[in-house]
PLY file of the C-alpha trace (Angstrom):
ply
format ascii 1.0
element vertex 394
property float x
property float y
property float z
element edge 393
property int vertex1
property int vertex2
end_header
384.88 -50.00 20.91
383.15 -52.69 22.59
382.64 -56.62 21.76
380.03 -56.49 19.38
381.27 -53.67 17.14
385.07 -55.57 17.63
383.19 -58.76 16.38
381.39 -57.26 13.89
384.50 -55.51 12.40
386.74 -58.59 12.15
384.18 -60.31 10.29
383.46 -57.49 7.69
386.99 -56.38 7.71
389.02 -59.67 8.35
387.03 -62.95 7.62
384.98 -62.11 4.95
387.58 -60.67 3.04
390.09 -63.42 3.26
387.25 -66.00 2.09
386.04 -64.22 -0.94
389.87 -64.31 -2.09
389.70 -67.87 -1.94
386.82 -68.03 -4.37
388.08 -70.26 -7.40
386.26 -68.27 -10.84
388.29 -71.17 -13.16
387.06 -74.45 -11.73
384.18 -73.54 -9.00
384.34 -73.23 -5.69
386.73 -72.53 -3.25
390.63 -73.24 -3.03
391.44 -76.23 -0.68
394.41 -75.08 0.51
396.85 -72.33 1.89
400.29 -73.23 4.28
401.58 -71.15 7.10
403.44 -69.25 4.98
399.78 -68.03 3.35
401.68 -69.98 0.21
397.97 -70.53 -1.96
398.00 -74.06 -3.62
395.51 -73.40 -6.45
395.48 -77.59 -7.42
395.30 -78.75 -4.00
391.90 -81.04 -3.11
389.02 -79.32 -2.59
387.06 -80.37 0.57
383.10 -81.21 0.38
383.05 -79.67 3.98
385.25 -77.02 3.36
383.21 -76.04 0.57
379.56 -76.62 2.28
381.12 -74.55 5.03
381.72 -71.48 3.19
378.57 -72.24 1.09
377.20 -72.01 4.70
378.89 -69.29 5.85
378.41 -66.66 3.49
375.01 -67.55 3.41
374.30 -66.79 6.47
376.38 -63.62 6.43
373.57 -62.54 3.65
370.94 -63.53 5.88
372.42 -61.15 8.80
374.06 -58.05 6.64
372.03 -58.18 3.60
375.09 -57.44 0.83
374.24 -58.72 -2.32
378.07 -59.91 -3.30
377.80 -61.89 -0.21
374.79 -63.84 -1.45
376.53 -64.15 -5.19
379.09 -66.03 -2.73
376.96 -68.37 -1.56
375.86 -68.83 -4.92
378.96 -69.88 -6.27
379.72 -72.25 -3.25
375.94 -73.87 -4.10
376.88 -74.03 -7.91
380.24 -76.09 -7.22
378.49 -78.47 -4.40
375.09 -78.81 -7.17
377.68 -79.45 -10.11
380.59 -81.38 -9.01
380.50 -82.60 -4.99
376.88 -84.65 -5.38
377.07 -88.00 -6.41
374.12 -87.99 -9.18
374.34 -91.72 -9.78
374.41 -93.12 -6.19
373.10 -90.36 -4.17
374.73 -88.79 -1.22
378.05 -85.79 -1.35
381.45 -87.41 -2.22
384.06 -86.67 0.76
386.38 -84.74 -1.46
386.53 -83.24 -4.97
390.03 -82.19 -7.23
391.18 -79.10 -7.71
388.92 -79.29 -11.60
385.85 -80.92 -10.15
386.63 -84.46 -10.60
386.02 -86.71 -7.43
389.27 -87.31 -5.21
387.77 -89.17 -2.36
384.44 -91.02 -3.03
383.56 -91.58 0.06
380.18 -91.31 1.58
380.09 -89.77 5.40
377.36 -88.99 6.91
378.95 -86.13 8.85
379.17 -84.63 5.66
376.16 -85.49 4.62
374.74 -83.35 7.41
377.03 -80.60 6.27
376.11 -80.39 2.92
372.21 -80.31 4.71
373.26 -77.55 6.78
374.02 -75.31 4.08
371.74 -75.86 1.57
368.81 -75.30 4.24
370.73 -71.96 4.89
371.11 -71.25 0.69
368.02 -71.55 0.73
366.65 -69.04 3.48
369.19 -66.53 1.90
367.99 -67.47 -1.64
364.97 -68.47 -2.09
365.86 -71.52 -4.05
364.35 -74.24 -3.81
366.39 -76.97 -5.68
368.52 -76.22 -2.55
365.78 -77.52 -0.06
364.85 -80.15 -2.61
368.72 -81.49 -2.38
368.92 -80.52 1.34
365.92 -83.19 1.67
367.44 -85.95 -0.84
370.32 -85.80 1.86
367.72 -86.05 4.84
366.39 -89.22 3.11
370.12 -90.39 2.23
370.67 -90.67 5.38
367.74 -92.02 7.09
367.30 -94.34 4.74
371.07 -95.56 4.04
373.62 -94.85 6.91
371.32 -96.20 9.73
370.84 -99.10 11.63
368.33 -100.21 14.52
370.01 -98.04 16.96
371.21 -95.39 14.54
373.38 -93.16 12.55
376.61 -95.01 10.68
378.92 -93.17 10.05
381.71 -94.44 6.85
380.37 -95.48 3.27
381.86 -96.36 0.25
380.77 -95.13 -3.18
377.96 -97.60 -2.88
376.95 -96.72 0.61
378.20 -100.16 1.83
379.87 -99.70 5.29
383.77 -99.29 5.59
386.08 -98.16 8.63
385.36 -94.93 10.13
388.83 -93.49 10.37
387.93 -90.06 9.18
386.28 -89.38 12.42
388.18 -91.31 14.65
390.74 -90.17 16.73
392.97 -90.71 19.84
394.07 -94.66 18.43
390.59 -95.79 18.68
388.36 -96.50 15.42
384.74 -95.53 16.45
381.85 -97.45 14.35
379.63 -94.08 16.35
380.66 -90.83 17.31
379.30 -87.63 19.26
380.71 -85.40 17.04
378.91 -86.93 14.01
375.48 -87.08 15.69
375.87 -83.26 17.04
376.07 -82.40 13.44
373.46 -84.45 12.04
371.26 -82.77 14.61
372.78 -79.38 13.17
371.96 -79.99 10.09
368.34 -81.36 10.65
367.84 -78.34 13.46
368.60 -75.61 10.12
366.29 -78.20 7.83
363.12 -77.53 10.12
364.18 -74.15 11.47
363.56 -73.07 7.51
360.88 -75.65 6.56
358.87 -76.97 9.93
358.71 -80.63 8.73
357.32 -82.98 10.86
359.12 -85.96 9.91
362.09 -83.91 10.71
361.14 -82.67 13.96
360.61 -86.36 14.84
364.04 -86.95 14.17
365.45 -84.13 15.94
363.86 -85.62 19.20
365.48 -89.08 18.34
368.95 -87.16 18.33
367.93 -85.42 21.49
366.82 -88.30 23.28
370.21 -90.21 22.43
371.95 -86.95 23.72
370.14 -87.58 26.81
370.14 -91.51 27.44
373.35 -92.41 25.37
376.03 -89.90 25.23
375.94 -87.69 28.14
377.71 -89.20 31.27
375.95 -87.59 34.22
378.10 -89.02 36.53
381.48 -87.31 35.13
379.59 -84.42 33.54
380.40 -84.58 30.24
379.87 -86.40 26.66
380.95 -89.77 25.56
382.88 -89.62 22.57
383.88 -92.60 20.91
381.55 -95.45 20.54
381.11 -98.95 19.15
378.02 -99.95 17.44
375.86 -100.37 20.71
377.17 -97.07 22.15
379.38 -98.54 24.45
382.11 -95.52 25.24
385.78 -96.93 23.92
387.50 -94.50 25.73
387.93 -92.19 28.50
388.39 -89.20 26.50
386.66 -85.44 27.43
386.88 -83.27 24.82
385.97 -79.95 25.99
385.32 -77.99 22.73
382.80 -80.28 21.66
380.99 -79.95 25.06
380.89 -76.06 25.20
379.74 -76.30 21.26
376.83 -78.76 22.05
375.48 -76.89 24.91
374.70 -73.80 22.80
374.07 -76.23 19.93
371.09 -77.97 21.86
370.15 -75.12 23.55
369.46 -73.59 20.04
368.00 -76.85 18.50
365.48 -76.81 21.71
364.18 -73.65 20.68
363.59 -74.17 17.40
361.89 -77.28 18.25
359.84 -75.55 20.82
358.93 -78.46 22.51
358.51 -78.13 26.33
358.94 -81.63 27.46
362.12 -81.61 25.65
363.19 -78.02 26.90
362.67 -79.38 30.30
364.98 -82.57 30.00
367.90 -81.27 27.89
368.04 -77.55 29.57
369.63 -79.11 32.96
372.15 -81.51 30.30
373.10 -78.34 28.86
374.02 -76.59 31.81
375.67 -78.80 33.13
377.87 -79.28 30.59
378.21 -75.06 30.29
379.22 -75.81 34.35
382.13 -78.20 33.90
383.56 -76.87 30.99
384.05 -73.28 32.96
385.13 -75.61 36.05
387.62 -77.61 34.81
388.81 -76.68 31.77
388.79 -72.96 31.13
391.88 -70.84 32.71
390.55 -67.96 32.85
391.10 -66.33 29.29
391.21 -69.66 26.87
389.99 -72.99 26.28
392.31 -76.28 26.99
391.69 -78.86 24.11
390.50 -81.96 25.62
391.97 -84.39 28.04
392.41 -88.03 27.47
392.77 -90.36 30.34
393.39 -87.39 33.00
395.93 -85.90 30.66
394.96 -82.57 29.27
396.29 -81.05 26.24
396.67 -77.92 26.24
396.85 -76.65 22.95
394.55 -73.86 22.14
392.68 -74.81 18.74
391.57 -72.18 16.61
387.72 -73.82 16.89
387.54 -74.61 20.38
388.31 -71.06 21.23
385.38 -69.74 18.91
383.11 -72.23 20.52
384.17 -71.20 23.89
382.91 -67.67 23.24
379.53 -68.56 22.31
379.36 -71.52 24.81
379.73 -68.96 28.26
377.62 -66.24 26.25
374.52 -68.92 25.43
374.73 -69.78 29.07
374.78 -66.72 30.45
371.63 -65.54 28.22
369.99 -68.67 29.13
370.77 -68.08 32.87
371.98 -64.07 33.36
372.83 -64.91 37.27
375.98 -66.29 36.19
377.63 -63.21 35.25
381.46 -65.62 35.35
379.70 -66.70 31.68
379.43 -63.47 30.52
383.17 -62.44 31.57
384.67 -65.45 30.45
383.02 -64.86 26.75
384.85 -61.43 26.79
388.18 -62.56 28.31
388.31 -65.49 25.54
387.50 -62.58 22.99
390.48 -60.96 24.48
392.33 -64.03 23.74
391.32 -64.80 20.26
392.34 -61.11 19.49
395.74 -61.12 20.81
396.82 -64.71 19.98
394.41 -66.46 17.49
393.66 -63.96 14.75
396.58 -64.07 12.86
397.50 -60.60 12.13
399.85 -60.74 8.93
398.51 -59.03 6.19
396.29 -61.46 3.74
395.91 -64.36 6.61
392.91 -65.15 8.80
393.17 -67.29 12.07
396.11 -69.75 12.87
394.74 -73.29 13.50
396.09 -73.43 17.19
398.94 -72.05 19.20
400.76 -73.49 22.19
399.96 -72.92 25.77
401.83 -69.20 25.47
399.74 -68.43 22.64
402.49 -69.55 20.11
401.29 -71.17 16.72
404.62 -73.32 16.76
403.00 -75.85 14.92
402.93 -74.37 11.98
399.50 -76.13 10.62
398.00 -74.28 7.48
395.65 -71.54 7.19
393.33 -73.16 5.16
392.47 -76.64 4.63
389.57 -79.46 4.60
388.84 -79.10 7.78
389.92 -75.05 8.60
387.50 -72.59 7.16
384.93 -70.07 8.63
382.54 -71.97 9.64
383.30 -71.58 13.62
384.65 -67.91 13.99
382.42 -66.75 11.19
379.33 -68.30 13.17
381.30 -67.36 16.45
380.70 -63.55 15.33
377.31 -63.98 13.75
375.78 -65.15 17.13
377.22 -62.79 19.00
376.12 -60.02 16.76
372.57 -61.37 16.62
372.25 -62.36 20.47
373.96 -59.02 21.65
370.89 -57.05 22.37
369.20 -59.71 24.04
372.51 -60.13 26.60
372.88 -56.55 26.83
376.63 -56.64 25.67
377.83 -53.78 23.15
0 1
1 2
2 3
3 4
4 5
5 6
6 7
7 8
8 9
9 10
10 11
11 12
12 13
13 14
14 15
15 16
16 17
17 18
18 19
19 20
20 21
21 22
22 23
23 24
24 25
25 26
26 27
27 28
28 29
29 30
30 31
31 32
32 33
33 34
34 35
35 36
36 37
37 38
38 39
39 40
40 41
41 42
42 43
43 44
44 45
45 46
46 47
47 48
48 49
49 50
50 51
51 52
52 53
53 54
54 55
55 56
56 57
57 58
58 59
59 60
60 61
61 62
62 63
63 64
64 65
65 66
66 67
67 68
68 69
69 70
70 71
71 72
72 73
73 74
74 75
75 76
76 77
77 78
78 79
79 80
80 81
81 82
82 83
83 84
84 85
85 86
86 87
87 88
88 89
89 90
90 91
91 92
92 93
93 94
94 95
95 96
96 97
97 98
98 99
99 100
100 101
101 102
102 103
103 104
104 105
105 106
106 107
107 108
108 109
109 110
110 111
111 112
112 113
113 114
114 115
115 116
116 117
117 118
118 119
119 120
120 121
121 122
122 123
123 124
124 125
125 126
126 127
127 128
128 129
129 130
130 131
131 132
132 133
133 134
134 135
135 136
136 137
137 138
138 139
139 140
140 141
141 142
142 143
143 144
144 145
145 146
146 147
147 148
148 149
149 150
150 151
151 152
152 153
153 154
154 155
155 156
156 157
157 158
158 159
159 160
160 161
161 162
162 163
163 164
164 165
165 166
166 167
167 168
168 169
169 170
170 171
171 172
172 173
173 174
174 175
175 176
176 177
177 178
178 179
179 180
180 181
181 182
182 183
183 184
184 185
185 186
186 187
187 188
188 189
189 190
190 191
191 192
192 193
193 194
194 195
195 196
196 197
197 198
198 199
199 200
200 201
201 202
202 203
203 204
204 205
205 206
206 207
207 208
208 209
209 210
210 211
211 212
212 213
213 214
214 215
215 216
216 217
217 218
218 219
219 220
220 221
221 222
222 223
223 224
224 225
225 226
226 227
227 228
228 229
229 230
230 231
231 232
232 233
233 234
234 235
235 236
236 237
237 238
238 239
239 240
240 241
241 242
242 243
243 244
244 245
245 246
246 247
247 248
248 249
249 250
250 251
251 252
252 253
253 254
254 255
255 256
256 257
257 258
258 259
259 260
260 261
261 262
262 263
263 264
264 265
265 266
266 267
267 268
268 269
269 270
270 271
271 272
272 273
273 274
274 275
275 276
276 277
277 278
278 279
279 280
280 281
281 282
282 283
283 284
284 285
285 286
286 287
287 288
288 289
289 290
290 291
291 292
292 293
293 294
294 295
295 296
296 297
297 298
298 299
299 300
300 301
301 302
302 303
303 304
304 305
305 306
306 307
307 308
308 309
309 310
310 311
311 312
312 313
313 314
314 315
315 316
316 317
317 318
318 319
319 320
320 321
321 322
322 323
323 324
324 325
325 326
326 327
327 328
328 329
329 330
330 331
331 332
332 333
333 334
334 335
335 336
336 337
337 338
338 339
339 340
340 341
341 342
342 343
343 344
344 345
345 346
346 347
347 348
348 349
349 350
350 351
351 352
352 353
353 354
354 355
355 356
356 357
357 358
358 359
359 360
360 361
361 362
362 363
363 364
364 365
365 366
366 367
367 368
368 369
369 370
370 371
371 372
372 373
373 374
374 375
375 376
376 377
377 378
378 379
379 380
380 381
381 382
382 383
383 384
384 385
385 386
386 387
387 388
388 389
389 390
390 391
391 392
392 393
């Protein structure tokens, strides 16, 4: 069996199972939470991106295999995010919801914003509905018009949208008032908006992002993205993480086309090869991804995301360059990878969240919870499925 038919089976047979179990039929949505042990906590919090993600994802495995209990899926996902995750008095998608409905955390990020965006602009495609590009567009204007400034995205609101400390998307001891990783999904989310509606004030934005891709968070110099920022995008610290940069590449790459802009093909392309070019340089061994590496250090856990990224990273750059034939190997040897050590192969489980450098998951960290859910390794295998004829893998 080759790549494609292995991908294509783990995501019929593996992922898509495991996430229709976690559908919730008492209180909506999707349960927030399962340990290790695949112990299911049926009260924990339900997370806005968790359930956006799988809103996302199952829409999108509609879109590609056309079963209609996958599109009742999304449906349910929409219902919950329509019902109980948008804040109908202030505006904007609440950070986290209780296990019932009721908010848990009322904050207002604009990564999530973008999330919630993301899928409801791929509801829609699979649906047809249009309250779902009505409340993907509410979000657009939410956050143009409320978690900006004159040099641009905020990122941490309060019920009210007035600003508070960014800690959900900070990281490595430093509290970022900008991040990359919020702005690559803003530009996600606004790349699926036009992709399924072609609005102009959109595309305008989606050059904005691209610009600041260019001119503020891509280091030419050390070949990589900035990650942490102050208000002014000033970097705060010398910090590489690699999954992000193998994610972007392909991320850009695919917002570029859908823009179909030449001027902007022509300045980003050589941005995202280069970034393709380090991250096979310096930080992939061969068969898997190291994490990231702060101040020369490098970590090398291998996280369950990173590893999915990594897989469509080399296989994006070797479509958009077929010379480099390393790109194409590397995609299969990290497939190799995710199979033997990443896909967790106990009956009822999914992925682990990372192992250790021998491919251990020693750390224990759950199966499922705000942040773990299909959104990489379910997109991971729709790409490759839908790119495979065009790279001429099987």
């Amino acid at each position: 069996m080759g790549m494609v038919s292995e991908v294509k089976e783990h995501l019929t047979g593996c992922i898509i199972p495991f996430w229709k179990k976690l559908r919730d039929n008492e209180y909506g949505g999707y349960y927030g939470y399962m340990d290790f042990d695949m112990n299911l906590d049926k009260k924990a919090v339900k997370g806005c991106i968790l359930n956006s993600r799988i809103t996302w994802f199952f829409s999108n495995a509609y879109t590609l295999l056309k079963e209609e209990s996958l599109l009742d899926e999304a449906k349910h996902g929409f219902e919950f995010m329509k019902k109980y995750c948008m804040d109908k008095e202030n505006g904007g998608i609440f950070w986290s919801m209780k296990y019932d409905g009721t908010p848990e955390d009322t904050t207002k990020h604009t990564y999530n914003q973008a999330f919630a965006i993301y899928a409801l602009s791929s509801y829609y495609e699979a649906s047809g509905d249009k309250e779902a590009l009505q409340m993907a567009y509410d979000l657009f204007h939410v956050i143009e018009e409320k978690c900006t400034d004159e040099l641009g995205y905020k990122e941490a609101f309060n019920l009210k949208f007035e600003e508070v400390e960014n800690d959900k998307l900070s990281e490595n001891g430093v509290i970022a008032q900008k991040t990359m990783n919020t702005l690559l999904h803003v530009f996600e989310g606004y790349t699926e908006l036009y992709r399924v509606d072609h609005n102009p004030e959109v595309k305008a934005k989606l050059e904005w992002i691209m610009d600041t891709f260019a001119d503020k968070m891509y280091n030419p110099t050390l070949h990589r993205q900035e990650v942490f920022f102050d208000k002014y995008y000033n970097s705060l610290i010398d910090l590489h993480s690699y999954g992000h940069d193998i994610e972007t590449a392909w991320l850009i790459d695919r917002g570029v086309e859908v823009l179909g802009e030449k001027a902007y093909e022509d300045k980003l392309t050589p941005i995202t090869k280069d970034l393709t070019a380090q991250i096979y340089k310096i930080a992939f061994d061969g068969h898997s991804l190291n994490n990231e590496c702060e101040k020369g250090v490098v970590n090398t856990s291998r996280i369950w995301w990173v590893q999915a990224e990594t897989v469509l990273g080399f296989l994006n750059g070797y479509q958009k360059d077929p010379s480099h034939k390393e790109y194409l190997e590397a995609a299969k040897s990290e497939w190799e990878y995710i199979k033997e050590h990443i896909i967790d192969k106990r009956t009822g489980s999914e992925w682990f969240w990372e192992v250790d450098i021998n491919g251990e998951p020693t750390s224990r960290k759950p199966i499922v919870e705000p942040w773990k859910c299909p959104y990489h390794n379910g997109r991971m295998c729709f790409e490759v499925i839908k790119r495979a004829e065009k790279v001429k893998i099987d």
